[in-house]
SENUMI-130426 format. One record per residue: x, y, z of N, C-alpha, C in turn; residue in one letter. Coordinates in steps of 0.2 Angstrom, whole numbers, plus 2048, in hexadecimal, padded with zeros to 3 digits. Example, Ala and Ser with C-alpha at 12.3 -4.5 7.8 and 13.67 -1.06 7.14 Angstrom:
BEGIN
8427E482783E7EA8278427F0827a/8407F58238447FB824840800827s/
END
This chain:
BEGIN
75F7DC85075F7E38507667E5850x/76B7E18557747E48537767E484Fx/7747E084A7757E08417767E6841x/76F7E783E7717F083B7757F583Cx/7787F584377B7FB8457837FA842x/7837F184278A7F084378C7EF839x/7857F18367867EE82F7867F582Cx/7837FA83178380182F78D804830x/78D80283479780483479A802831x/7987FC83079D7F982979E7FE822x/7957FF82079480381B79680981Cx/79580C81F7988128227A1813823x/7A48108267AA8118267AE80D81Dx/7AB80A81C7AD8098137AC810810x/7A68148107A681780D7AA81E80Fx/7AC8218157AE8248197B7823816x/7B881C8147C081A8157C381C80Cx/7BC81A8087BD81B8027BD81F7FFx/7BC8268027BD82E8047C4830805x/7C682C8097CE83080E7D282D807x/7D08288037D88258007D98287F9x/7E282A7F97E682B7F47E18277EEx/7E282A7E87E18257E27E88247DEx/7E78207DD7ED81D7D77EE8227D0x/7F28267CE7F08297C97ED8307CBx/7EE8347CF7ED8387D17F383E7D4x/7F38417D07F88467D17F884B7D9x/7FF8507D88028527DE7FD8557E2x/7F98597DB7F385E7DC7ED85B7E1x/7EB8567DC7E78547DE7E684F7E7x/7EC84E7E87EC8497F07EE8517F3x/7F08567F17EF85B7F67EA85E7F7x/7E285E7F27DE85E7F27D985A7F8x/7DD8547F67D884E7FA7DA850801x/7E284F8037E385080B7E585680Bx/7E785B8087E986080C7F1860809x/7F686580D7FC86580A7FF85F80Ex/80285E80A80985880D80E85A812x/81185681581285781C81985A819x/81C86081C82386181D828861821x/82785E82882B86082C83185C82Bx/83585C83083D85A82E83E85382Fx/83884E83283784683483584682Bx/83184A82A82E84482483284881Cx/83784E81D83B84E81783F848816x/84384781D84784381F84583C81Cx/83D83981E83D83181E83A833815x/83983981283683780B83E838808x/84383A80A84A83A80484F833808x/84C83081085282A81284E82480Fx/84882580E84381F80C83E820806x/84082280283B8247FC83781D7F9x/83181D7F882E8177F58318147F0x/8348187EB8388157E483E81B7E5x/8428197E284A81A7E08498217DCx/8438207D88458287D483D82A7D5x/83D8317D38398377D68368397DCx/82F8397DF83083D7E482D8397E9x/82A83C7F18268397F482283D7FAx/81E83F7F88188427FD81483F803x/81784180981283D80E80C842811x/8068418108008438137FE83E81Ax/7FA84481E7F98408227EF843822x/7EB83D8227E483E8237E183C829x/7DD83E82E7DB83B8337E0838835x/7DD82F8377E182C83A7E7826835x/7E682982E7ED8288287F282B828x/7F78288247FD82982380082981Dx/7FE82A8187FF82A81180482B80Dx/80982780B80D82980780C8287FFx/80C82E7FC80D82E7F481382F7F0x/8168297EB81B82A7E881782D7E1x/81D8337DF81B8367D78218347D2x/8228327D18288317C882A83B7C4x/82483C7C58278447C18218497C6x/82484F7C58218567C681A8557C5x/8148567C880E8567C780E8507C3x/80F84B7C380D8447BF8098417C3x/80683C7C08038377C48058307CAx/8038307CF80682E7D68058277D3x/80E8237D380D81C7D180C8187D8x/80E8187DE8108147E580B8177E9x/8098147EC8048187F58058127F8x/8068157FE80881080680381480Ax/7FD81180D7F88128137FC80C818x/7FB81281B7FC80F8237F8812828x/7F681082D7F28138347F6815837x/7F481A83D7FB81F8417F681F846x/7F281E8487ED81F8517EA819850x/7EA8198577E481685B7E980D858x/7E38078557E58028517E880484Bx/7EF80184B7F28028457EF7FD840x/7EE7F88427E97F383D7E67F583Ax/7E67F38327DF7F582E7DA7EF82Ex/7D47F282D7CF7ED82F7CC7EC824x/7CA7E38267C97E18217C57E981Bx/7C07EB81F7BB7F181B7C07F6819x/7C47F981D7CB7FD81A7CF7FB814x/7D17F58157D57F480F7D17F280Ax/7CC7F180A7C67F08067C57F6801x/7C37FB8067C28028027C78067FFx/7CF8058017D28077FF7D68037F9x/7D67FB7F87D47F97F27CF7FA7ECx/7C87FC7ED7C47FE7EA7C58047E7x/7C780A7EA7C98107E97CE8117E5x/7D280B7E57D880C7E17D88067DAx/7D08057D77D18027D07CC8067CCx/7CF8067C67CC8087C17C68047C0x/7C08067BC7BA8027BA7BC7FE7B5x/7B97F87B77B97F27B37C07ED7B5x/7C47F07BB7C97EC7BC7C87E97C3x/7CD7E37C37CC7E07CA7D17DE7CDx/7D17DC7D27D77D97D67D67D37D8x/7DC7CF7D77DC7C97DA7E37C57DCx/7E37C27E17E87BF7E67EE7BC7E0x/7F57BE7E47FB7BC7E27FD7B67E3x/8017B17E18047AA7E88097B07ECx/80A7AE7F18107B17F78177AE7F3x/8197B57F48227B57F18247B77F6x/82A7B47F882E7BD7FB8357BC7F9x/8397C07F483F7BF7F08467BE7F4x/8407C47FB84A7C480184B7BE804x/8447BB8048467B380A84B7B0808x/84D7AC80B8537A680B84E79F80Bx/84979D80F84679780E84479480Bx/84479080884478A80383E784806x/83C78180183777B80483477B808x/83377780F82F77881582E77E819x/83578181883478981C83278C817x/83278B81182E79380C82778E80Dx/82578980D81D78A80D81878B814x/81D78A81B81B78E81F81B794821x/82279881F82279F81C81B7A281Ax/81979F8138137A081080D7A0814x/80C79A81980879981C80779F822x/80B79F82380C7A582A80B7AD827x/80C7AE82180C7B181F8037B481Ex/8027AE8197FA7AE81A7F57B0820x/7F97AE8267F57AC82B7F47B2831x/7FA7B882D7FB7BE82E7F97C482Ax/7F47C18247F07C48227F57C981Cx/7FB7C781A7FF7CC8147FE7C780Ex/7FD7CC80A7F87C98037FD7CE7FEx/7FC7CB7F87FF7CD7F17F87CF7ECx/7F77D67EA7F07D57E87F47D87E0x/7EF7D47D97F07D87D17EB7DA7D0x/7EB7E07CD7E57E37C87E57E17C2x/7E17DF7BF7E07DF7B87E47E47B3x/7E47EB7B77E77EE7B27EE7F17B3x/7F17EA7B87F97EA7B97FB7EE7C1x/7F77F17C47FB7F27CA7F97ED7CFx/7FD7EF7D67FD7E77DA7FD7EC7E0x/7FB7E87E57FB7EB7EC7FB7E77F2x/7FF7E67F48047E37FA8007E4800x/7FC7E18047FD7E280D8017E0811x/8037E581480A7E18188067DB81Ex/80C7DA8218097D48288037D882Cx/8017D682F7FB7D78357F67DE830x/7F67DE8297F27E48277F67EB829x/7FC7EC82C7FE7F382D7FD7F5827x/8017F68238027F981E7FE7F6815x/7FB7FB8127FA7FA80A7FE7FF806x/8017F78038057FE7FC8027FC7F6x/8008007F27FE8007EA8028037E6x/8038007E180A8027DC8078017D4x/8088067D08078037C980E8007C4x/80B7FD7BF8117F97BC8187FE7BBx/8178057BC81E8097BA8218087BEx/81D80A7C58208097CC8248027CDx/8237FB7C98247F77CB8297F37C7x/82B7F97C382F7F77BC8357FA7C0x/8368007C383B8027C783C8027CCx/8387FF7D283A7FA7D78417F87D6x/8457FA7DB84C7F47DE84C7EF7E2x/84E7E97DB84C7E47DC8527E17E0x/8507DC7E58567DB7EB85A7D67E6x/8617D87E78677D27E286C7D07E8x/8697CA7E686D7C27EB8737C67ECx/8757C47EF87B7C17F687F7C07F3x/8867BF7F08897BC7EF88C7B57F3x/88E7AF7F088F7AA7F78967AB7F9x/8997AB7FF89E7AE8028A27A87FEx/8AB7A78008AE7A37FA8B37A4800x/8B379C8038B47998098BB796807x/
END
């Protein structure tokens, strides 16, 4: 009999979570439809021009319930290529059925997604430390996901945060450039 109650919440907060999320491709208009206006106060002008998702155009943060949404746009009313969901109360974790619905919400029909190998371009470790890297990595539930129809979406460590980005988005990403070796 706890079945049901506990397999009714599932379905219910899936469908409930797959309501609140940005979609990919979705203009300025339209996410202020979905949440409301975007936030202006002098914290988030601030963190959208000192930390913008991408280098060029814009960055809108919404805030839903108990989300954090940021949207990156490329042009004026264009379609949002970047989203970063994050939780702000209560467990900042997202729970597996969360990023479930908020992956779902964000593919087009007939497209899927599927697991990346573990990169990460800024590390330094090599060999046994890069495959326990990976493994810890793993073991902290941060995953590399591709769509068939070219966007990818990143969970960070412990589930805090998901970003989804389309191929524009990820053509002008600044990509981290080596070190030079110092000259001893």
């Amino acid at each position: 009999m706890r079945k049901i109650p506990f397999l009714l919440s599932i379905v219910a907060s899936i469908s409930l979570c797959s309501q609140a999320v940005a979609r990919i491709g979705e203009n300025e208009g339209e996410c202020t439809a979905r949440y409301g206006t975007p936030q202006t106060g002098s914290w988030e002008r601030n963190e959208n021009k000192k930390t913008p998702l991408l280098p060029t155009g814009y960055t809108k943060t919404y805030f839903y319930d108990d989300w954090k949404i940021r949207v990156h746009f490329l042009e004026f009313n264009g379609p949002a290529v970047k989203l970063t969901f994050a939780k702000r109360k209560g467990s900042v974790i997202m729970k597996e059925e969360e990023v479930a619905a908020i992956l779902k919400a964000n593919t087009q029909p007939g497209c899927t997604w599927a697991a990346l190998p573990y990169e990460n371009p800024k590390s330094p470790n090599t060999g046994l430390a890069k495959a326990a890297e990976e493994f810890m990595a793993g073991a902290m539930h941060a995953k590399r996901l591709k769509c068939s129809n070219g966007n990818t979406a990143e969970i960070a460590l412990q589930r805090t945060m998901l970003t989804i980005e389309t191929p524009e988005a990820q053509a002008i990403e600044p990509k981290p450039t080596p070190k030079p070796v110092p000259q001893f």
